[in-house]
C-alpha positions as CSV (number, residue, x, y, z in Angstrom):
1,X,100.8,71.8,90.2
2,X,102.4,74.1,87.7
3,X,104.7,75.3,89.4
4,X,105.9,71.8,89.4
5,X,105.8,71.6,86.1
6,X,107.5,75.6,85.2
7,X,109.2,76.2,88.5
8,X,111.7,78.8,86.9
9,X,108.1,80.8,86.2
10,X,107.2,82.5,89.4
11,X,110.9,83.9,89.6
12,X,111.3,85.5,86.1
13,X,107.9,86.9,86.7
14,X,105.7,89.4,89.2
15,X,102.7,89.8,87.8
16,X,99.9,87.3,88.9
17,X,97.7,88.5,86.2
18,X,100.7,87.4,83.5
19,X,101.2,84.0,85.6
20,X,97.9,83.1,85.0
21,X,97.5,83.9,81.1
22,X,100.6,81.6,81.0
23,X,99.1,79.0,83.0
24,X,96.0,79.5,80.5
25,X,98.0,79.1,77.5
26,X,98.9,75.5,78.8
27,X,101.9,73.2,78.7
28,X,105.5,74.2,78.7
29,X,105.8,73.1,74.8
30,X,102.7,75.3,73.8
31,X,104.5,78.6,75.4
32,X,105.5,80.3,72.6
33,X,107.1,83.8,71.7
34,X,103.4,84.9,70.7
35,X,101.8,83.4,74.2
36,X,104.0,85.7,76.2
37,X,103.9,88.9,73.6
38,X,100.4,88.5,74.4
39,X,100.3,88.4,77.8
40,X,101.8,91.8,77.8
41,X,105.7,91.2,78.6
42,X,107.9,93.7,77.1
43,X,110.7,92.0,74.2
44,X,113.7,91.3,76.8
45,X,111.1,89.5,79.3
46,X,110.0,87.5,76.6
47,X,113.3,86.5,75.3
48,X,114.1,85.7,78.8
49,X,111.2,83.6,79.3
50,X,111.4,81.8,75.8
51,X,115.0,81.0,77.1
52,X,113.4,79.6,80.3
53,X,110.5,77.5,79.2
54,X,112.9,75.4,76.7
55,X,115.4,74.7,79.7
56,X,113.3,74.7,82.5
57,X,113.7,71.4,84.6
58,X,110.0,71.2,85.2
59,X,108.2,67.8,85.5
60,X,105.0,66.4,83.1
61,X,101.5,67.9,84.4
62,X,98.6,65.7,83.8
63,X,96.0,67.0,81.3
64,X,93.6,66.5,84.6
65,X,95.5,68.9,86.7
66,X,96.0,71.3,83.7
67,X,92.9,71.8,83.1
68,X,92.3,72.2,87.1
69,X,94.7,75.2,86.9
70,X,93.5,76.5,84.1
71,X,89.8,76.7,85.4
72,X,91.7,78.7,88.5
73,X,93.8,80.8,86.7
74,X,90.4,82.1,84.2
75,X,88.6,83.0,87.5
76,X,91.6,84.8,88.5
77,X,91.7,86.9,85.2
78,X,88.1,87.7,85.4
79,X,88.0,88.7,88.9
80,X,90.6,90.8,87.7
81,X,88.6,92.3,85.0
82,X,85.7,92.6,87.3
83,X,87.8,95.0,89.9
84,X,89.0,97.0,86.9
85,X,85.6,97.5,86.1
86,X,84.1,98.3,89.2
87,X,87.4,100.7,89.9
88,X,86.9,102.7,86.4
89,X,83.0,102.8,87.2
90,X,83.5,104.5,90.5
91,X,86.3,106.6,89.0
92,X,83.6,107.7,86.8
93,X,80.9,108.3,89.3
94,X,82.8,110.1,91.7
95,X,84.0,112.6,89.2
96,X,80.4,113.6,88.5
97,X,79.0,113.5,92.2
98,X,82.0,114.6,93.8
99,X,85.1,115.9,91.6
100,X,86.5,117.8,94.1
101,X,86.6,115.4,96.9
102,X,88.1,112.8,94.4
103,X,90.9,115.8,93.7
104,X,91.8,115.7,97.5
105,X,91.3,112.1,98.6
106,X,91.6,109.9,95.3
107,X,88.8,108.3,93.9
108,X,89.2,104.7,96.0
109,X,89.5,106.4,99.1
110,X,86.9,109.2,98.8
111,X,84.3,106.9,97.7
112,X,85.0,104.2,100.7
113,X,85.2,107.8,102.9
114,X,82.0,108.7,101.2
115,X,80.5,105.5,102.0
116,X,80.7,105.3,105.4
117,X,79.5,109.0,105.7
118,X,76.4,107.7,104.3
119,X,76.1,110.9,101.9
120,X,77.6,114.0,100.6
121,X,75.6,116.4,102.5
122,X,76.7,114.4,105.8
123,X,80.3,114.5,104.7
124,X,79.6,118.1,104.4
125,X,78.2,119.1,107.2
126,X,81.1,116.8,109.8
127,X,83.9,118.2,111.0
128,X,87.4,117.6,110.0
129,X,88.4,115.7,112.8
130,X,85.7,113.2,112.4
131,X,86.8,112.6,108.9
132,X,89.9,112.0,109.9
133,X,89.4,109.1,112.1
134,X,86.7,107.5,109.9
135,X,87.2,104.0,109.6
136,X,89.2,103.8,112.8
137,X,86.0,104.3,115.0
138,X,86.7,100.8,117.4
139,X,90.2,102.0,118.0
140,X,88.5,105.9,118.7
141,X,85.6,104.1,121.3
142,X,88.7,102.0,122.7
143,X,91.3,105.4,123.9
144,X,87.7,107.1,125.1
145,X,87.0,103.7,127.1
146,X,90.7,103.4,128.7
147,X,92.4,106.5,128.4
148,X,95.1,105.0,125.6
149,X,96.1,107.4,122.9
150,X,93.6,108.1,119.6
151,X,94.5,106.8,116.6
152,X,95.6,109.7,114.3
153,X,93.4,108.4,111.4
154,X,91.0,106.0,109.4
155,X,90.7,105.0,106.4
156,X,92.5,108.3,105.4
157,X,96.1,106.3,106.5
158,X,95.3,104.6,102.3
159,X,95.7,108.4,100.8
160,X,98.7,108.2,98.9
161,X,100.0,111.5,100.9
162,X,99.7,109.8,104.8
163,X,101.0,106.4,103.9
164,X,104.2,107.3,102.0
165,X,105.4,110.0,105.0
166,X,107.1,108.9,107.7
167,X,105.7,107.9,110.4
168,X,105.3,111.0,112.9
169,X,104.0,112.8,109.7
170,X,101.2,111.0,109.0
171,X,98.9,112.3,111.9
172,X,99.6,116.1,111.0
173,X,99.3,115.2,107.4
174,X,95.9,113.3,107.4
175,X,94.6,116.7,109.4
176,X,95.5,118.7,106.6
177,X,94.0,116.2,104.5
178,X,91.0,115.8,106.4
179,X,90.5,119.9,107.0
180,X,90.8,120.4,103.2
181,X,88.3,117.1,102.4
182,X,85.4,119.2,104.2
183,X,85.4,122.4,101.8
184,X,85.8,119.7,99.0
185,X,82.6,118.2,100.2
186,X,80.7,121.3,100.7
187,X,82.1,123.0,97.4
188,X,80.6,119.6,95.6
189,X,77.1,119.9,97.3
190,X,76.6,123.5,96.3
191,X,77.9,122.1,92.6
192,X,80.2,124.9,92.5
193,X,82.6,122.6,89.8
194,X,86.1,121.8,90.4
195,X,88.2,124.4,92.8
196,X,91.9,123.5,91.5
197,X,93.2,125.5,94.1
198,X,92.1,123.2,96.9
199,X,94.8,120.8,96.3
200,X,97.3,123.2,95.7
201,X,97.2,124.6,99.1
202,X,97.0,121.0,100.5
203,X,100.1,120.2,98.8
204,X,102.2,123.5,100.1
205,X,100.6,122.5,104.0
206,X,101.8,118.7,103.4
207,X,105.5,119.8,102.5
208,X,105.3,122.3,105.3
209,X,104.9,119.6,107.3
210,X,107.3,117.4,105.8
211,X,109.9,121.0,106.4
212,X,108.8,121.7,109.9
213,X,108.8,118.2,111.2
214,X,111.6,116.8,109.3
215,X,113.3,114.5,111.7
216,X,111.3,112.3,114.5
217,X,110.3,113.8,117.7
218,X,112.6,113.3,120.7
219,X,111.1,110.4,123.0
C-alpha cells in the first residue's frame, strides 16, 4: 500500500530499516528534510529524497491502510532492535567464555558452533574434522549411506574467510579454520587469555592456500 502511494521510495533507497522509519513518519506531505535526517541518510540522500517525495506520482493512501503499515513497519524496527540486542549480548558473552574462539571463528558463528557442541570442554576435546562439518551432519550421514562425496563443511561455510574464497578453496580453508578453532577451544578452557598469535598463523595458512591453489583444479 505505500508503495502505491511513494513508489519512487524503494528505488532511491536499500535499507529496509530506513523504509520503514519513512513509512512511520507517514504521508508523503509529512516527509520532511528532518524525517529523513533522522532516519539516518547522509545530506545528498536526503536532498535526493526531498526531491522525490514532492514529485513522486504516488496515489492517496487511506488513513486505514496507513496506519496498517505503520503497525508493520514498528514491528519491523523493533525486531530489528531486538537482533541488535541479542547480537551485542552474545558478542559480549563469548568474549568472556570464549575470546579466543570468537578471534578465529567470529562471534555469530562460534557461538552457533559452540551451540551445537553442547559446551566448551566438548568443543575442546573433538577433533578438527568434526568441527568442520558441524552443521552439515544430514549431508555427512547421506555420503556415509551412498557413497556420494562429504560435504567440505558446516556451519563453518558463514566464516567470513570460507564464504568469500572461491569455490575450490573453501574446503582447504574451512580445515585450517577448523584445525586452529580446536587450540582456540582448549586454550579458552584452561583460561589461558587471548593467544593473538592464533589468528595470525591462520591468516598466513589461508593465503597459502589462496597461493598454492590459485586457479581451479583441472576436471
Amino acid at each position: 500500500w505505500y508503495g502505491l502511494h511513494f513508489p519512487e521510495l524503494e528505488n532511491v533507497i536499500d535499507s529496509i530499516n530506513g523504509y520503514a522509519q519513512i513509512v512511520l513518519a507517514g504521508k508523503r506531505d509529512s516527509l520532511t528534510k528532518k524525517v529523513f535526517e533522522d532516519a539516518g541518510f547522509p545530506d545528498s540522500k536526503v536532498e535526493m529524497l526531498s526531491l522525490v517525495s514532492e514529485k513522486s506520482r504516488g496515489g492517496d493512501i487511506s488513513e486505514k491502510n496507513l496506519k496498517i503499515v505503520q503497525s508493520m513497519a514498528k514491528q519491523m524496527l523493533e525486531l530489528h532492535d531486538l537482533r541488535k540486542n541479542l547480537e551485542e549480548h552474545v558478542e559480549s558473552e563469548m568474549e568472556i567464555v570464549a575470546p579466543n574462539l570468537s578471534a578465529i571463528l567470529g562471534h555469530a558463528v562460534g557461538a552457533r558452533i559452540l551451540g551445537r557442541a553442547g559446551s566448551l570442554s566438548k568443543l575442546a576435546s573433538m577433533p578438527a574434522s568434526t568441527i568442520q562439518v558441524i552443521g552439515a551432519e544430514k549431508a555427512l550421514f547421506r555420503s556415509l549411506k551412498t557413497g556420494a562425496q562429504p560435504p567440505k563443511h558446516g556451519l563453518l561455510f558463514q566464516h567470513t574467510m570460507v564464504h568469500a574464497a572461491p569455490r575450490w578453496q573453501r574446503g582447504k580453508i574451512a580445515r585450517a579454520i577448523a584445525a586452529k578453532a580446536v587450540i582456540a577451544a582448549r586454550v579458552d578452557v584452561y583460561g589461558e587469555g587471548l593467544n593473538k598469535t592464533l589468528l595470525e598463523k591462520l591468516d598466513v595458512r589461508v593465503k597459502e592456500i589462496g597461493t598454492k591453489y590459485d586457479n581451479p583444479p583441472e576436471r
